[in-house]
N, C-alpha and C positions, 0 to 999 in steps of 0.2 A: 332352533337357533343355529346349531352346527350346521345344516341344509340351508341356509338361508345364507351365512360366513361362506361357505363352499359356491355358492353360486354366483356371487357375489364377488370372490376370486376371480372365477372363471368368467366374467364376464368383462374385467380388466385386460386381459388378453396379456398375462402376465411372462416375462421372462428374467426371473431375478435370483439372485441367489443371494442367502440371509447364514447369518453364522449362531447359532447358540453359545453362551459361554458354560451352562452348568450341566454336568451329565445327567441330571435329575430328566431336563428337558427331553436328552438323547433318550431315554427309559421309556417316558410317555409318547415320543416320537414313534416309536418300533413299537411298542404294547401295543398300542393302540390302532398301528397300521394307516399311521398318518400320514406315515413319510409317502408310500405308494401314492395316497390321494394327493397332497402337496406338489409333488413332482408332475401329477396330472393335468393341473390347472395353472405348470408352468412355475414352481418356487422348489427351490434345491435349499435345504438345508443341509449346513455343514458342522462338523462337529469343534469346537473350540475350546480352550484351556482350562475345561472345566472339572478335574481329577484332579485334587488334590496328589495322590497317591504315585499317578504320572509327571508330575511338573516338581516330584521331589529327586533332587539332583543324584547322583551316584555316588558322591565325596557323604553324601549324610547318610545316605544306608550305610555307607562301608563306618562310618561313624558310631551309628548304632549297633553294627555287631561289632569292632573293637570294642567297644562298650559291654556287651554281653561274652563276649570272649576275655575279660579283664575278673569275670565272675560276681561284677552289677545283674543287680535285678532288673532288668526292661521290662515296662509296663505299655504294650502298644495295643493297635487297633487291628484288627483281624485282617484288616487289607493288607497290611504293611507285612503279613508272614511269608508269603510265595513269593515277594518280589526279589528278581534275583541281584547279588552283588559280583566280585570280580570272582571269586571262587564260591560262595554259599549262598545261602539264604537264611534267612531267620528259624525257619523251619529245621533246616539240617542243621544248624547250631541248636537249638533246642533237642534236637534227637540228639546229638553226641553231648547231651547234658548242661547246656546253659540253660542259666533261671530267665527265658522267656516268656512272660505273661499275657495272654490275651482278656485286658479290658474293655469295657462298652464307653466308658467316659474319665475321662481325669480325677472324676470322685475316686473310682474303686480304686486307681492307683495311688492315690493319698492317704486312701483305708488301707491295702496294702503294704504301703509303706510305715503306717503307723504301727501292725502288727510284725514288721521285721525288722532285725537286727541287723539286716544288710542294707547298705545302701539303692536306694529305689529312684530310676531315671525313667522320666516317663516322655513317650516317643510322639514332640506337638505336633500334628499333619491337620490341614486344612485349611479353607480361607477364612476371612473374617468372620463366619458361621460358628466356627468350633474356639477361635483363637480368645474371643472373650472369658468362656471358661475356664481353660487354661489361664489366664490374667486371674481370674477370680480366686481359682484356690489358692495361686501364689499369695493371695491378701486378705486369705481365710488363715494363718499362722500354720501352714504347712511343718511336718514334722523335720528335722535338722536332716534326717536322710532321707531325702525326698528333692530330686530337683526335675529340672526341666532341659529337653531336650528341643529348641525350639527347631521345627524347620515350619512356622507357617507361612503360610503365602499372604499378599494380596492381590486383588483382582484389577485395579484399575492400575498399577504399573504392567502389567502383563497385556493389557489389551492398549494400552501406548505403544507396549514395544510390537505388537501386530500393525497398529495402524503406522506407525512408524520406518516399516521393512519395505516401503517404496509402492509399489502398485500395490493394492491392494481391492481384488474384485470380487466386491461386497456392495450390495446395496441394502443393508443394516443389518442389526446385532439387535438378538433378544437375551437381555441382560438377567442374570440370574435372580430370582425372588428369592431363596434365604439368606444372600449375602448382603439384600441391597435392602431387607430385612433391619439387617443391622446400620451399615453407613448412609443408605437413603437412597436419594437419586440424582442429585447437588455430583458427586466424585464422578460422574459418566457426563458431565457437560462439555468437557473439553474436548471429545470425541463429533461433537454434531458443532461444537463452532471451530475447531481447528482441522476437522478433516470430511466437515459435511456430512456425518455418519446418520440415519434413521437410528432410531433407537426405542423399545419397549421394554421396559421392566413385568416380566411375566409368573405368572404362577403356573403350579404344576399337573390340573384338571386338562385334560385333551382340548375344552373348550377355552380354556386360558390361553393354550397355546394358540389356538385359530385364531383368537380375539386377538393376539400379540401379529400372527402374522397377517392377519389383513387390516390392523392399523398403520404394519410396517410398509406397505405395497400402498395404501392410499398417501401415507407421506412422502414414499417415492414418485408414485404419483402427480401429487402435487408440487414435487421439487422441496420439498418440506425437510429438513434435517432437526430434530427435536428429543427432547429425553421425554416419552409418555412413561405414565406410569399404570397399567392394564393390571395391574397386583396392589389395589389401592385398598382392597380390602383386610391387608395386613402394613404394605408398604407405606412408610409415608416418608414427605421430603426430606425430614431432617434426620430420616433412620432414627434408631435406639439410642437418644442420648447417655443413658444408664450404662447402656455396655462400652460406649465410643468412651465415655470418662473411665471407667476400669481397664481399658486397654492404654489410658494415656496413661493411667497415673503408674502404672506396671512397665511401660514402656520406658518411663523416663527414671525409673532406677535399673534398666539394664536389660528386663525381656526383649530378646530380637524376633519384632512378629516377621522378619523376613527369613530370617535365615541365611544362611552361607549358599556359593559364595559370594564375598561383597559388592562384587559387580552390579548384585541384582538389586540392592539398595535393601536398607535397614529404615522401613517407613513408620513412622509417628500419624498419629490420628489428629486430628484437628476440629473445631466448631462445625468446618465446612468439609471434611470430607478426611482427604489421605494428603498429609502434608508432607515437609520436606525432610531426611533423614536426622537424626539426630539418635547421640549414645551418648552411654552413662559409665565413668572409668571405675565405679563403688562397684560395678560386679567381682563376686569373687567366682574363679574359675577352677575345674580341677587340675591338680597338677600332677598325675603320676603319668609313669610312661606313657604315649600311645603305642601300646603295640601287643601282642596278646597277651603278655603278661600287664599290662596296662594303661594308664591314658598319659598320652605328653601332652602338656600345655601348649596351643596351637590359635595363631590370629582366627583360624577357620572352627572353630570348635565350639561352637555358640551355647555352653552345657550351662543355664543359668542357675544360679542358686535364688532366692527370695533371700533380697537386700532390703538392710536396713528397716526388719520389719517393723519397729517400733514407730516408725515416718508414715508408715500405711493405716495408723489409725483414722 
């Protein structure tokens, strides 16, 4: 099959260049020594906003170690330790003795937090992949000192604001399979009717990827601009309705799945996809200093607590 996709390229007489948006892709691209054969039969893939880890701004790292330098428990992901801030990193604060914790998932920092007497912020990084979870424990009765540190992302305001930045020379995007996992394939329409974009929703088998890129190149091809969906073995159109209703109903007492700052928009989930911003004033925030003896209350400070939990039944 992958001999037959490869020839099959090459017989197009291709010169196009295609964007990925999840680095999962970028992984299977290079492991598997794709990109060399890709580039051969004429299709450059590029790498796109798909790291979390990357697309988390400066203002919330330096957030998170005020935070760990106020003497909070931080409960984060192992990517988030090396990344560096204006003087440190998470790393060298942990060495000069802050409670920095390295979890696998928002479970162990809720466990965590249930066995400590200190208050436990746990550090939200990801796209709509990881941010359900996050929404979940907050509506599992998470313990009083236990909150949330939102900086999650979404995916389809970020790939607006690429198609948006004036030329842009792409002739399609293969659209990440664990995000779209979750929201579907409905929130990437506006890309192929407002900006003519190809589009495939892929999975992460090396043959997923070829199947995404030469469905991409045959609707180039044909002058075709469309959302396929080539991940239909997990994916389907209306995404995870189960997680999209836990991120709303979390969302509209006060989780911010975007993050700071507010430029980038504070997005609500919807029936059909990623709708229009909306906040909830019932959050309570913290209030001590920001500074290294502690946190000041701050418009940019997105630290939520789990509001109004008796409404979450």
């Amino acid at each position: 099959m992958s001999r037959k996709i490869m020839g099959e390229l090459e017989s197009m007489r291709l010169d196009i260049t295609l964007m990925h948006v999840c680095g999962t892709h970028q992984d299977t691209l290079i492991r598997f020594g794709l990109d060399s054969e890709f580039q051969r039969v004429g299709v450059d893939i590029r790498q796109g906003p798909g790291c979390p880890v990357c697309v988390t701004p400066p203002q919330e790292i330096e957030m998170t170690m005020a935070l760990a330098r106020a003497g909070i428990t931080i409960a984060v992901f192992g990517d988030l330790m090396k990344v560096p801030g204006e003087s440190q990193s998470l790393n060298e604060i942990r060495a000069e003795g802050g409670d920095v914790r390295i979890v696998f998932g928002v479970d162990d920092a809720v466990d965590l937090a249930r066995r400590s007497q200190k208050e436990v912020v746990f550090v939200g990084i990801g796209f709509e992949t990881t941010a359900p979870t996050t929404a979940s424990a907050l509506l599992s009765n998470p313990p009083e000192n236990f909150s949330v540190l939102s900086c999650h992302r979404t995916v389809p305001p970020a790939l607006k604001a690429i198609a948006s930045m004036g030329e842009i020379r792409l002739h399609g995007m293969i659209q990440p399979g664990h995000v779209s996992t979750i929201i579907g394939t409905a929130p990437y329409e506006f890309l192929s009717k407002e900006h003519h974009m190809p589009q495939v929703v892929a999975g992460f088998e090396p043959l997923d990827l070829m199947m995404a890129v030469y469905m991409l190149a045959k609707q180039q091809s044909e002058g075709k601009a469309e959302v396929q969906n080539e991940y239909s073995r997990v994916v389907r159109p209306e995404g995870n309705l189960s997680a999209l209703k836990t991120l709303r109903r979390v969302h509209t007492h006060g989780f911010c799945l975007a993050g700071v700052p507010r430029h980038t928009g504070q997005w609500s989930f919807t029936e059909e996809g990623v709708g229009e911003p909306r906040r909830s004033e019932t959050v309570r925030r913290h209030s001590r200093p920001y500074t290294r003896e502690g946190i000041r209350r701050t418009r940019g400070m997105p630290l939520w607590r789990d509001v109004e939990r008796n409404n979450h039944k």
